[in-house]
PLY file of the C-alpha trace (Angstrom):
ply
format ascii 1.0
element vertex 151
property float x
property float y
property float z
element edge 150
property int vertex1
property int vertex2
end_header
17.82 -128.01 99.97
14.16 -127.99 100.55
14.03 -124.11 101.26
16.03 -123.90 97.55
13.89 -126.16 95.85
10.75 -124.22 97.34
12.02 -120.60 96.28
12.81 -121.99 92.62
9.15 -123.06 92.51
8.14 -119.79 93.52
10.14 -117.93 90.99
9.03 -120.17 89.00
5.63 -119.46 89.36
6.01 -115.73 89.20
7.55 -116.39 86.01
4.68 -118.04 84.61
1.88 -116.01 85.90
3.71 -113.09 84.15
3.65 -115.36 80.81
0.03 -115.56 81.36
-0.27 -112.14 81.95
1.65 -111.04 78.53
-0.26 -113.77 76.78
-3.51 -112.25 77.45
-2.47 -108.52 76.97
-1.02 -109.57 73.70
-4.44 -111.30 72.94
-6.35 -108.11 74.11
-4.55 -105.69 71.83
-4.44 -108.53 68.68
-8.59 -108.00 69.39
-8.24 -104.02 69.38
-6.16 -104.30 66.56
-8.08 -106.43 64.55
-11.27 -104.26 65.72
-9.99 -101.25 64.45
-8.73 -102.50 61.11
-12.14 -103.46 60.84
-13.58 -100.12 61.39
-11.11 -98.21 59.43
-11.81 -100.08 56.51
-15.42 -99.73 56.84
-14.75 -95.83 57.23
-12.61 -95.86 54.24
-15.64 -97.44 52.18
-17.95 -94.66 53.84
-15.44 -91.93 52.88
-15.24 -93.43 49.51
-18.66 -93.20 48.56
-19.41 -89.72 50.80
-17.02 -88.21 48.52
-18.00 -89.70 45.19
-21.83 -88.12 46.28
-20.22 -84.59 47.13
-18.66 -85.29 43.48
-21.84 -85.86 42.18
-23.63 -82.76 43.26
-20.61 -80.47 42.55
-19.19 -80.19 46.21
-15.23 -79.96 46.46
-14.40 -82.65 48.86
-11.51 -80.68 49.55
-13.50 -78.25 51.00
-13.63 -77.00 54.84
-16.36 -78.48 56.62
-16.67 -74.99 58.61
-16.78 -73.25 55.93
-20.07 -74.50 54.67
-23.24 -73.00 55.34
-25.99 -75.28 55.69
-29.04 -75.31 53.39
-32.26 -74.46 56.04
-34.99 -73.00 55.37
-37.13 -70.88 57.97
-39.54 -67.95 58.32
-39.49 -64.16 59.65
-41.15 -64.15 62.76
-40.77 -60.68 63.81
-39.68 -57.47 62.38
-38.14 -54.18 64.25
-37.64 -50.99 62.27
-34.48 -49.19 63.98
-32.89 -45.77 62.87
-30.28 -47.13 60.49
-32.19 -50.06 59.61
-34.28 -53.12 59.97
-33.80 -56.21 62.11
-35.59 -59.17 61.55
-36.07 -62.73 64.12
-36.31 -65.72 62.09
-37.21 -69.43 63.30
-33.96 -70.96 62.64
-30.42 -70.86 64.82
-27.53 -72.38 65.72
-29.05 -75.78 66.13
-30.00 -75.70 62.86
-26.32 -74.80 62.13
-26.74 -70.97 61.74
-23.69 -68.63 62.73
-23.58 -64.70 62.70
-22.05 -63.26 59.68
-24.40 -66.46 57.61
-26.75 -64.94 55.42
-30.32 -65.70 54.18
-32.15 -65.31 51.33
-36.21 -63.50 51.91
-38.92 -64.51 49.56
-42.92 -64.68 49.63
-44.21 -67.64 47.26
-41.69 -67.38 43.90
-40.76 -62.96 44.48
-37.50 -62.70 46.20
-37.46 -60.05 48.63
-33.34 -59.52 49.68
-31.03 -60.71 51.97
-30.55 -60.87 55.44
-27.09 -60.89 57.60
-27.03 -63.09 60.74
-26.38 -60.80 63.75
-26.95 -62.79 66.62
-27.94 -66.20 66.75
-29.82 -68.68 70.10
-30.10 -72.33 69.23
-33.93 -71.99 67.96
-33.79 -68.64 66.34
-31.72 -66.17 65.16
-31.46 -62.24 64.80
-30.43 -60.59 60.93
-29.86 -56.78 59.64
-31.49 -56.33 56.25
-29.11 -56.01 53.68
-30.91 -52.82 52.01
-29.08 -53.19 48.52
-30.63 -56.57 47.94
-33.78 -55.50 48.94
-36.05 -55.96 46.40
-39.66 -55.80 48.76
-40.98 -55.21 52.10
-40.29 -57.84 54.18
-43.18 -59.42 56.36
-43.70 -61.68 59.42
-44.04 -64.87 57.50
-41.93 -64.60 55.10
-39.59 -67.49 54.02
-36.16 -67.56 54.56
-33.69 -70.03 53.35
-29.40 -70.12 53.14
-30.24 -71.06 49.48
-33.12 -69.79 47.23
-35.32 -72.26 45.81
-37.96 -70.56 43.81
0 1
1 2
2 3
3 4
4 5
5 6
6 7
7 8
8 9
9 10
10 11
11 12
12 13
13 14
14 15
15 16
16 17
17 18
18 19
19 20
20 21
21 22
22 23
23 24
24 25
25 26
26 27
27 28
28 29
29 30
30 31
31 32
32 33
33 34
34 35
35 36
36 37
37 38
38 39
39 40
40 41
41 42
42 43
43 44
44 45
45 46
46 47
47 48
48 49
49 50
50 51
51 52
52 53
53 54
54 55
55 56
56 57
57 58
58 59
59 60
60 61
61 62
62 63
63 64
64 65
65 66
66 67
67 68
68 69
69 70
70 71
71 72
72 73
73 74
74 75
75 76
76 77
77 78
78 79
79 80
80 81
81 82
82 83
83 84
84 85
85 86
86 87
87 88
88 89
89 90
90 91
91 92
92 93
93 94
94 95
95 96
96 97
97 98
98 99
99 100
100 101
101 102
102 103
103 104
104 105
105 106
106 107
107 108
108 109
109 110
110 111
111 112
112 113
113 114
114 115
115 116
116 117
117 118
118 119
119 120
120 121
121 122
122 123
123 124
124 125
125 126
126 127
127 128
128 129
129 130
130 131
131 132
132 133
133 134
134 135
135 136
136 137
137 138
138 139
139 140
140 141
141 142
142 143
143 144
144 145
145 146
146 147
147 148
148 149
149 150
């Protein structure tokens, strides 16, 4: 009887430290839960009022994230005539969020000069073929180069 009684405890027991067990998992994930309700509605807010700014300044919100080049601004730091053209290095790259086949516009003080097409980019500079049908001046070490003009 006493070997009965003992085992019943025992199951007993094991029964109840697995209540405890489910009781505090079920806490733990009511906390997660209620944690990332929290946060999505805070990133619902953000999103909100991102894309009522994109709105704003005439940005699609609809609109592919890497698909947009960003607006940096730079200069020429080096210039190499080659048969068949001319490269120039500029002082921007892909840290600054530059990709080959990205193009930039080249002006000195308010006379825009032409374009130039990313070749080859490293993350502080980056490597661009003059595009000689925009060219509209001879381009220089120190000239500026931006993904937008801003005369």
């Amino acid at each position: 009887m006493r070997t009965r009684i003992r085992s019943t405890i025992q199951d007993r027991d094991k029964l109840f430290k697995q209540a405890l067990d489910a009781t505090e998992d079920l806490h733990k994930a009511a906390g997660e839960y209620n944690t990332t309700r929290e946060r999505n509605e805070q990133l619902t807010k953000q999103t909100a009022g991102m894309t009522a700014v994109m709105r704003e300044k005439g940005i699609d919100p609809a609109t592919d994230p890497g698909s947009v080049v960003p607006t940096v601004e730079g200069l020429v730091s080096k210039i190499e005539r080659k048969a068949g053209g001319q490269l120039v290095e500029v002082t921007i790259g892909a840290d600054d969020g530059l990709k080959a086949g990205n193009t930039l516009e080249v002006s000195r003080g308010a006379k825009y000069l032409g374009r130039v097409e990313i070749i080859q980019t490293s993350p502080d500079k980056s490597v661009g073929r003059v595009d000689r049908k925009s060219q509209q001046g001879q381009i220089q070490e120190g000239d500026r180069v931006a993904t937008r003009i801003k005369l």
